[in-house]
N, C-alpha and C positions, 0 to 999 in steps of 0.2 A: 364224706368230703374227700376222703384218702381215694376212692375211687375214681374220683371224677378229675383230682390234679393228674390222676393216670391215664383219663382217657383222652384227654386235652393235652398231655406231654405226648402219647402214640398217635393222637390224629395232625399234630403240629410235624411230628417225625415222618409221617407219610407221604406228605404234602415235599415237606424239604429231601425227598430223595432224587428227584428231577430241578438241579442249580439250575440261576436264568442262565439266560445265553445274551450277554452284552455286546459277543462279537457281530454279531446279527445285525442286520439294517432294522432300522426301526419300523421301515415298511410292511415289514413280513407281515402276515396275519399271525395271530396267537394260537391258530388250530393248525398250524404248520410249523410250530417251534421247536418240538418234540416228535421224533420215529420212532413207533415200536420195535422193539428189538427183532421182532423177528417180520420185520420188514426185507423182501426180496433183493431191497438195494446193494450193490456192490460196496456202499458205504456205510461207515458206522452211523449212528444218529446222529441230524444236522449240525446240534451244537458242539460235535469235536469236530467238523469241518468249517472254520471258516471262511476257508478262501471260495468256497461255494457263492456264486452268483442268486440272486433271486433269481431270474429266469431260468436259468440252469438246474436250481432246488426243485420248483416247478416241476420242471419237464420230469427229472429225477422221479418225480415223485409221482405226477400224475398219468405220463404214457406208460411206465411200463407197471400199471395196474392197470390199460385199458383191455377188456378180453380182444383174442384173437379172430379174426373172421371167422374163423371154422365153427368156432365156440357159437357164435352168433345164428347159425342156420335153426332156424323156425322162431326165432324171436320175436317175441311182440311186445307194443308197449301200450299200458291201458292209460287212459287218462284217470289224472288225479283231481278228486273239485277241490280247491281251495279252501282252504279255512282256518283265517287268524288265530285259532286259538287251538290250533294244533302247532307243538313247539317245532317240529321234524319242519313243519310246512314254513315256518315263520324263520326256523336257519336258515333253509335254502333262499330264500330273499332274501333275507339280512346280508348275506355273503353277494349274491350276486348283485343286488343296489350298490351296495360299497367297492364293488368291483369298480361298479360305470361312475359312480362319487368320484373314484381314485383315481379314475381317467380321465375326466375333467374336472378334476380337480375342484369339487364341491363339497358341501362339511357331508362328512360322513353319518351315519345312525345307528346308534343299539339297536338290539332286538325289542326293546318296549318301545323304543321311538317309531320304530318300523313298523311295530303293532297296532300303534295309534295310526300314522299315516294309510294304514292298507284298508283300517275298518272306515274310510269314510271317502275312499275313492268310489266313485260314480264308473260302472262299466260301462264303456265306448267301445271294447275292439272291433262288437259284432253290427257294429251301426255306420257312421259318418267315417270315420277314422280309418276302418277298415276297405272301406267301398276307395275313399279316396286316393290311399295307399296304393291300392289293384290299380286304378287310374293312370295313376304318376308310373308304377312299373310298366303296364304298356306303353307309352310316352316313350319310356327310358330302352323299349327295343328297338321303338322307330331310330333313336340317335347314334345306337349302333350299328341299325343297319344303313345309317346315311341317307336315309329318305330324304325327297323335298317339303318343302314345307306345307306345301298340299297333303299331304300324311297323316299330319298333326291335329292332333283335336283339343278344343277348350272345353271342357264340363260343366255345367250348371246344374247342382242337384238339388232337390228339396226330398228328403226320407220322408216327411212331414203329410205331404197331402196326395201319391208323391210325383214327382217330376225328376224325370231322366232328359235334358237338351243336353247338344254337342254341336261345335259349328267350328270351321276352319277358322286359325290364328292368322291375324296378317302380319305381312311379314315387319321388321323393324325399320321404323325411322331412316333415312340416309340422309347424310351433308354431304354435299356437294365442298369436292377442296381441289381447287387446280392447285398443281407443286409439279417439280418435275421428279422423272423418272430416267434415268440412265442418259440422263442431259435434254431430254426430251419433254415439251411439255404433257401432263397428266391430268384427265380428268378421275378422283378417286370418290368413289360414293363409298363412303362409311358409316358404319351404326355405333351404336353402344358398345357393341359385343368386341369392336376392332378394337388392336394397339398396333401403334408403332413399333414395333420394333428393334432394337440396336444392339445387335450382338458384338461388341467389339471391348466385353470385357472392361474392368473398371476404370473408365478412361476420366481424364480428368475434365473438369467444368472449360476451360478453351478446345479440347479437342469434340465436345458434345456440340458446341457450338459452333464449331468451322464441319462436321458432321453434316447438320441441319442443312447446313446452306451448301453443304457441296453434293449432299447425295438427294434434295429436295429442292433445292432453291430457296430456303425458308431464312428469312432472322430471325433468332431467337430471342424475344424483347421479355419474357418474362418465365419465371421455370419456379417451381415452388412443388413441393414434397407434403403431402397431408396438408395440414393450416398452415406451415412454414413458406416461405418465400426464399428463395436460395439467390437467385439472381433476379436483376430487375433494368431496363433501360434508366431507371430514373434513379437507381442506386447512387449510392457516396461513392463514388470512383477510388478511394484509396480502399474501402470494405471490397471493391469489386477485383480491386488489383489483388488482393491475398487471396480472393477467393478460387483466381481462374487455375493455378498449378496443382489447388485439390483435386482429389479424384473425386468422383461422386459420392463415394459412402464415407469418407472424411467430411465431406460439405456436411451431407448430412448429420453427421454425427455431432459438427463444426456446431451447426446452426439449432436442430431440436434436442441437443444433449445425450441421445440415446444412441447406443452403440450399434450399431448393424450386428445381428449375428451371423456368426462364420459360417452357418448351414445355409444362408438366406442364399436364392438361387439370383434373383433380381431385382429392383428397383423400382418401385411406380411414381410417374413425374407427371406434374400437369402444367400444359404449356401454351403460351400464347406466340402467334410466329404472324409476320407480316411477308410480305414480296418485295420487291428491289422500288416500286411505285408505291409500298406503305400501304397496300392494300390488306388488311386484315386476313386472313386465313384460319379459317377450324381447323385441325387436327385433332384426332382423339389423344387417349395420353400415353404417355412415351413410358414402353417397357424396357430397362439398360441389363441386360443380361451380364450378369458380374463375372463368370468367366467368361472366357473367349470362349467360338466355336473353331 
């Protein structure tokens, strides 16, 4: 009995020669909280640095253990098969799911939750998943290299019995919107994909408005942000009078509660606009570029 109070006082003793580190973000993983001493870092182990960034500890810690090109000449790397119930094979997941968890922001998992999840996934890479993938990256050479839309191809695939089709996309929808352009009348054919445009920085609800009609010819009888409705022709006239010396991202914030963030680069508006004759007019929806250009 005298023995064993001894071996439970030195393994308790062991354990406590590495104190937490509370100055740490709580972010950090826990297999990056502690440096071995004779770690090549210019610094002493993390937790007598606090003022160290997570991105920063990172870098610290994982470039200058990458080997050097030189190092590298004849290297090869074999493939490993998988297998849940190998613990080596089950960290490296565990770490890198909770990587992509933690970057968008999804609950994270143990290593035995990770265990359960991996033993009952169904393999796709080498089937639909993968073919489709290949598909969409050729797609995505054509758009850089600006092709027409004669380029483009649509895929129909069945793996199953199988069948390979491919046939030209047409092109999108257009609405026809007469407005004017540099005082001139304008025929503009628009799709989905278009916005308006208004670069002139956070202007207030009367200058968006005398905008419309001077640089299009348009009135603007109705203006509304996601489900909100910010202005309206048929408004309470004293609601409309406070509203026209906001700027647009006050309106907004005015009207759905929610604060614009300071990174936000610009605004999506959806607008209804008539002609000086009341003739209704489509336009697509109005992008307000919150800095000036």
């Amino acid at each position: 009995r005298t023995r064993t109070r001894t071996h439970t006082h030195t393994h308790t003793h062991s354990h406590s020669t590495h104190p937490p580190s509370p100055s740490l973000p709580p972010s950090l993983p826990p297999y990056c909280t502690y440096l071995p001493t004779s770690s090549p870092l210019p610094h002493p182990p993390c937790h007598t640095v606090p003022h160290l960034t997570v991105p920063t500890l990172f870098s610290l810690v994982f470039t200058r253990q990458l080997p050097t090109p030189a190092s590298l000449a004849g290297f090869q790397l074999n493939p490993v098969e998988f297998d849940k119930d190998i613990d080596e094979h089950m960290e490296f997941v565990t770490a890198a799911s909770n990587l992509r968890a933690r970057n968008y922001k999804i609950p994270e998992a143990d290593m035995h939750r990770s265990r359960l999840i991996a033993g009952k996934i169904i393999p796709a890479i080498a089937t639909t998943t993968a073919l489709v993938t290949g598909l969409v990256c050729l797609e995505l050479y054509k758009v850089i290299q600006s092709k027409p839309v004669e380029a483009y191809k649509n895929g129909f695939v069945n793996l199953a019995i199988p069948v390979f089709a491919f046939s030209e996309p047409q092109p999108p929808a257009t609405t026809l919107a007469k407005i004017q352009k540099d005082g001139a009348p304008f025929e503009w054919k628009w799709s989905a994909w278009d916005r308006l445009d208004i670069k002139l920085g956070d202007i207030t609800l009367k200058q968006l408005i005398a905008h419309m009609e001077d640089a299009y010819g348009l009135e603007l009888t109705m203006l509304s942000h996601g489900v909100s409705i910010l202005y309206s022709f048929f408004q309470n006239k004293k609601k409309t009078k406070a509203r026209m010396p906001m700027t647009m991202s006050q309106l907004v914030t005015e009207v759905t509660g929610k604060e614009v963030p300071p990174e936000q680069k610009y605004l999506i508006f959806e607008v209804m606009c008539s002609t000086d004759e009341d003739d209704e007019v489509d336009v697509p929806c109005v992008r307000l570029f919150l800095n000036a250009e």
